[in-house]
C-alpha positions in Angstrom: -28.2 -39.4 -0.6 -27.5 -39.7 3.1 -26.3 -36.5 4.9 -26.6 -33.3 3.2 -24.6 -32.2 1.2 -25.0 -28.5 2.6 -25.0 -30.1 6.0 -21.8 -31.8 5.2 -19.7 -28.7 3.9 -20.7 -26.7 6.7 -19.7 -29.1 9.0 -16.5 -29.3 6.9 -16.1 -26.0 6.9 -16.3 -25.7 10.6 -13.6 -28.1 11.5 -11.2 -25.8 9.1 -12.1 -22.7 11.0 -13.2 -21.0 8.0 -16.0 -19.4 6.1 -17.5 -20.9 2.9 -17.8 -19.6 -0.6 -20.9 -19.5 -2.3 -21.1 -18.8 -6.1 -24.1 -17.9 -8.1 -24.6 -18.4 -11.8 -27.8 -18.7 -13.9 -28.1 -22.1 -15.3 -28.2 -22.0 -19.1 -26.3 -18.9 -19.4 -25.1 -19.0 -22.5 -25.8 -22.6 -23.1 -26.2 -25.8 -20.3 -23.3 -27.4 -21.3 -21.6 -24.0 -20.7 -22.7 -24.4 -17.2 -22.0 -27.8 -16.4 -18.5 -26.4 -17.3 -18.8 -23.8 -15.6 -19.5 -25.7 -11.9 -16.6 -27.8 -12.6 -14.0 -25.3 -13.0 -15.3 -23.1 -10.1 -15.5 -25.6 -7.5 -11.8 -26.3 -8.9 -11.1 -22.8 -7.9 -12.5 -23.2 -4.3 -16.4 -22.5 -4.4 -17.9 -24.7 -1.6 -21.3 -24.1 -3.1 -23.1 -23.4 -5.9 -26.9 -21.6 -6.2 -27.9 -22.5 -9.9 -30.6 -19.9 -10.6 -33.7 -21.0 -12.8 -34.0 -18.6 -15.5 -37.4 -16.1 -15.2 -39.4 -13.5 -17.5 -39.6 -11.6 -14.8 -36.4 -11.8 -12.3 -37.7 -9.1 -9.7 -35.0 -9.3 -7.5 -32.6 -9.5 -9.2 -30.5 -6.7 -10.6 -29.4 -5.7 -14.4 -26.7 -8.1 -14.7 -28.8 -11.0 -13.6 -31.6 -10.1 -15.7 -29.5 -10.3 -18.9 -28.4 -13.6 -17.7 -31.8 -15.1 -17.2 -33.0 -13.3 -20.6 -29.8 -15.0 -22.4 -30.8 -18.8 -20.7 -33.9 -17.8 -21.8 -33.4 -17.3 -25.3 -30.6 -20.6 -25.2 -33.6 -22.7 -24.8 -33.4 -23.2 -21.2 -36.3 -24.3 -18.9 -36.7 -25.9 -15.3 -36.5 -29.3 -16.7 -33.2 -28.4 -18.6 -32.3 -26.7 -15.0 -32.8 -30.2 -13.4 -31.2 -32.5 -16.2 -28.3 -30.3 -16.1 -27.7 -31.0 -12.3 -28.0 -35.1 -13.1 -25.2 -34.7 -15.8 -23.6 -32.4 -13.1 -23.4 -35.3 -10.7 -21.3 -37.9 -12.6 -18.4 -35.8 -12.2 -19.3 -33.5 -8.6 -20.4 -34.0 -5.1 -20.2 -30.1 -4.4 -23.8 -28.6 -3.0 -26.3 -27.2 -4.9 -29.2 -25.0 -4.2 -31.5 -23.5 -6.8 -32.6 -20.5 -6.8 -36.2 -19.9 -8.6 -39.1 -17.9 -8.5 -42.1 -19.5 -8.0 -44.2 -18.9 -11.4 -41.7 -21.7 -13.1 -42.3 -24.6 -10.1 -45.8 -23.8 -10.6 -46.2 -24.8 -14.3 -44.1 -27.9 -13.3 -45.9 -28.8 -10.4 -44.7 -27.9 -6.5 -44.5 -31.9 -5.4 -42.8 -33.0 -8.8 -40.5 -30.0 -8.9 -39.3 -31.0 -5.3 -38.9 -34.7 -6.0 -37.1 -34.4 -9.6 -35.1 -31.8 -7.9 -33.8 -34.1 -5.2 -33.8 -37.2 -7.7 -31.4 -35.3 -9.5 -29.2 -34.6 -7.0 -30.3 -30.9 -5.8 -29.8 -30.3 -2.4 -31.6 -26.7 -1.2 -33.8 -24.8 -3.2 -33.9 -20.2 -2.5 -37.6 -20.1 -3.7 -37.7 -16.1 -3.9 -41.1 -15.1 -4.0 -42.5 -17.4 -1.5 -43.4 -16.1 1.4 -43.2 -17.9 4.6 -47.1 -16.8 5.2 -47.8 -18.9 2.2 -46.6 -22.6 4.4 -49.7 -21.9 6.4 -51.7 -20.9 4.2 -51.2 -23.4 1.6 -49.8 -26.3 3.1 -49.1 -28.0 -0.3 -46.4 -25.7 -0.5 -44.1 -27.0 2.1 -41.0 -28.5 1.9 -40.9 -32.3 2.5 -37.9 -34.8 2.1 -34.4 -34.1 2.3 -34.1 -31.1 0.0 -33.4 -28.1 2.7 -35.1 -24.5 2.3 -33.3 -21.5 2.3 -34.8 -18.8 3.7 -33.6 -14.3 2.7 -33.4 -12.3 5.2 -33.6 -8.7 4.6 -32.2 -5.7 6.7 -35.8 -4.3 6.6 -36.6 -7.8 8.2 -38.0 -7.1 11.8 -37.6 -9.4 14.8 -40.8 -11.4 15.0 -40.5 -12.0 11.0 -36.5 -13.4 11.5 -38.0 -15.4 13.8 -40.8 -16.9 11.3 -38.4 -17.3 8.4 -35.8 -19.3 10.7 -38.1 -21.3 12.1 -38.6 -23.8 9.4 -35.6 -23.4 7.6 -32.7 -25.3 6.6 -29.1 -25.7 5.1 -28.6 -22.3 5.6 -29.4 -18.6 6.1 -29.0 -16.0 3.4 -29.0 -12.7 4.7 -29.5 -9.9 2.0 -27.1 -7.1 2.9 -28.1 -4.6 1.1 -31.8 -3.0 0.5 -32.9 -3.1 -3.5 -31.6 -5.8 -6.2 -28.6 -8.1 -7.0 -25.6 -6.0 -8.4 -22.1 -5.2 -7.5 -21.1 -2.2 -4.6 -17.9 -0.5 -3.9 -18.4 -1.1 -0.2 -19.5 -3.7 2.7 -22.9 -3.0 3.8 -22.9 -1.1 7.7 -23.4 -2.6 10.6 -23.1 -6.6 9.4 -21.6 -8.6 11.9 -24.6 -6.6 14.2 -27.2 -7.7 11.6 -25.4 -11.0 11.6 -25.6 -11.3 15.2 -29.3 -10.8 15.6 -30.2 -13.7 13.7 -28.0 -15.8 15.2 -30.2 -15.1 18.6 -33.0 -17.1 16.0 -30.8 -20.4 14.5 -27.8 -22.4 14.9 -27.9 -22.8 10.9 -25.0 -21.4 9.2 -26.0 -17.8 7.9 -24.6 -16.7 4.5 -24.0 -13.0 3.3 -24.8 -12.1 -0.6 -25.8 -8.9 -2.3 -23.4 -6.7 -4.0 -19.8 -8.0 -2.9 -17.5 -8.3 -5.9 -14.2 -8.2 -4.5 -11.3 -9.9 -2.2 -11.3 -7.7 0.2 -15.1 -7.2 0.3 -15.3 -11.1 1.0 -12.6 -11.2 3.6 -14.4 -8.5 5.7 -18.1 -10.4 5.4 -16.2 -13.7 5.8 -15.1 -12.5 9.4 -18.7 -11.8 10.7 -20.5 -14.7 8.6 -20.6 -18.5 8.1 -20.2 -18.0 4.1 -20.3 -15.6 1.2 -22.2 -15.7 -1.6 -21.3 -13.8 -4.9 -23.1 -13.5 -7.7 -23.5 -10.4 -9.9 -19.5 -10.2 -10.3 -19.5 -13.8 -11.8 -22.1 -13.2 -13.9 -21.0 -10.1 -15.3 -17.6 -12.0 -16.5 -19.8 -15.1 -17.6 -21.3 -12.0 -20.3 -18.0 -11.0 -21.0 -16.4 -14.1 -21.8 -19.8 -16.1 -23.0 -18.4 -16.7 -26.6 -15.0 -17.6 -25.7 -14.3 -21.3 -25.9 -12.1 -20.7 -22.6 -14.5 -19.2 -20.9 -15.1 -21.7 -17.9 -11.2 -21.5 -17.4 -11.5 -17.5 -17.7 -14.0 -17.1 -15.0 -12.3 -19.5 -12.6 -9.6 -17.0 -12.8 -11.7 -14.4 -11.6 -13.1 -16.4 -9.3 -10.1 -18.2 -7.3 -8.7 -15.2 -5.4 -12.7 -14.3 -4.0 -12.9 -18.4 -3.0 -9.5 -17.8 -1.6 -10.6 -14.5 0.5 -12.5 -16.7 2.7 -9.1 -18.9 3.7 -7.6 -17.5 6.7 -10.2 -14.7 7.5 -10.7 -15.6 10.7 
């Protein structure tokens, strides 16, 4: 690929004076082919991008709803390699950006370097690797990103100064900025003091930063929309990909839920 995909929306997105829309879903949840639905009919309802997660045993930072998910891709059959042949088929029908998100303990069985090269073979374009600390890049330096796959780096509320400044540092695509202490899951509010939060890191990188953790509704997006570059939603999707998992409309069903969120982020600004 030449530019970025992630690189391109934003730039898009930038010229239409607008913030993106960022959906999660766990890949495999209930089945891969379910998913490669799935992506199809979201981006049809306006997500910009899509984080894939990698189903995990052990999902620590991620919330009930998410859990179940990755249990459920779990018990479909899904691993990594699944993850990464889903994204090929994917690509003969979409050009929209995806990330995935993983924990480290399943790109270790398959092998940091491979994982980074099949990933971008297939057509991946950023990968959220949760449990990997920045420290870990200097300590092990076969664990740094190469090629054009970007990193996205979390950034917490706890997160002091001098540590925004590490994680940005070597970053790319984007900036996801966890609102809220604690797990995935949906809230009934916006988290206090964003666009200040927001503003600090901007002091640290020109990427684009992103807002995700516990927003589930229209209005909810339209008020992080006005302080942020994008917003990612996750739990509320997957909660209606649970409800709806056994229903042969169910891609259709959760575009429905998710149009009028993408369409929050049109005219926000």
């Amino acid at each position: 690929m030449s530019e970025n995909r992630i690189d391109s929306t934003f730039a898009r997105l930038r010229s239409e004076g607008r913030a993106g829309f960022i959906a999660y879903i766990c890949a495999g949840d209930p089945t891969l082919d379910a998913t490669r639905a799935l992506v199809t009919a979201i981006e049809g309802a306006g997500v910009d991008i899509v984080e894939l997660g990698v189903p995990f045993s052990d999902p620590l930072a991620d919330g009930v709803v998410n859990q179940l998910a990755s249990a459920r891709a779990l018990a479909s059959g899904t691993t990594l390699n699944g993850v990464i042949a889903c994204v090929r088929e994917i690509r003969k029908e979409s050009q929209i950006p995806i990330v995935l998100y993983t924990y480290m303990n399943p790109v270790y069985r398959h092998g940091f370097d491979a994982f980074l090269a099949d990933a971008e073979a297939a057509g991946v374009d950023g990968v959220l690797l949760l449990d990997l600390p920045p420290d870990e890049d200097e300590a092990s330096p076969e664990l740094r990103m190469h090629g054009p796959l970007k990193r996205i780096r979390l950034i917490a509320p706890t997160t002091p100064p001098e540590r925004i400044a590490l994680l940005t540092r070597d970053a790319g695509g984007f900036i996801y900025y966890v609102s809220r202490e604690g797990v995935t899951g949906e809230r009934s509010d916006v988290a206090a003091g964003l666009a200040e939060r927001v503003a600090e890191i901007r002091k640290t990188t020109s990427l684009p930063i992103s807002v995700g953790f516990g927003i589930s509704s229209a209005d909810q997006v339209r008020s992080v929309a006005a302080a942020a570059d994008a917003v990612v939603v996750g739990s509320a999707i997957v909660k209606r990909i649970a409800e709806f998992g056994s229903d042969p409309k169910l891609a259709d069903k959760v575009a429905a839920f998710v149009k009028p969120l993408a369409d929050a982020v049109r005219g926000s600004r």
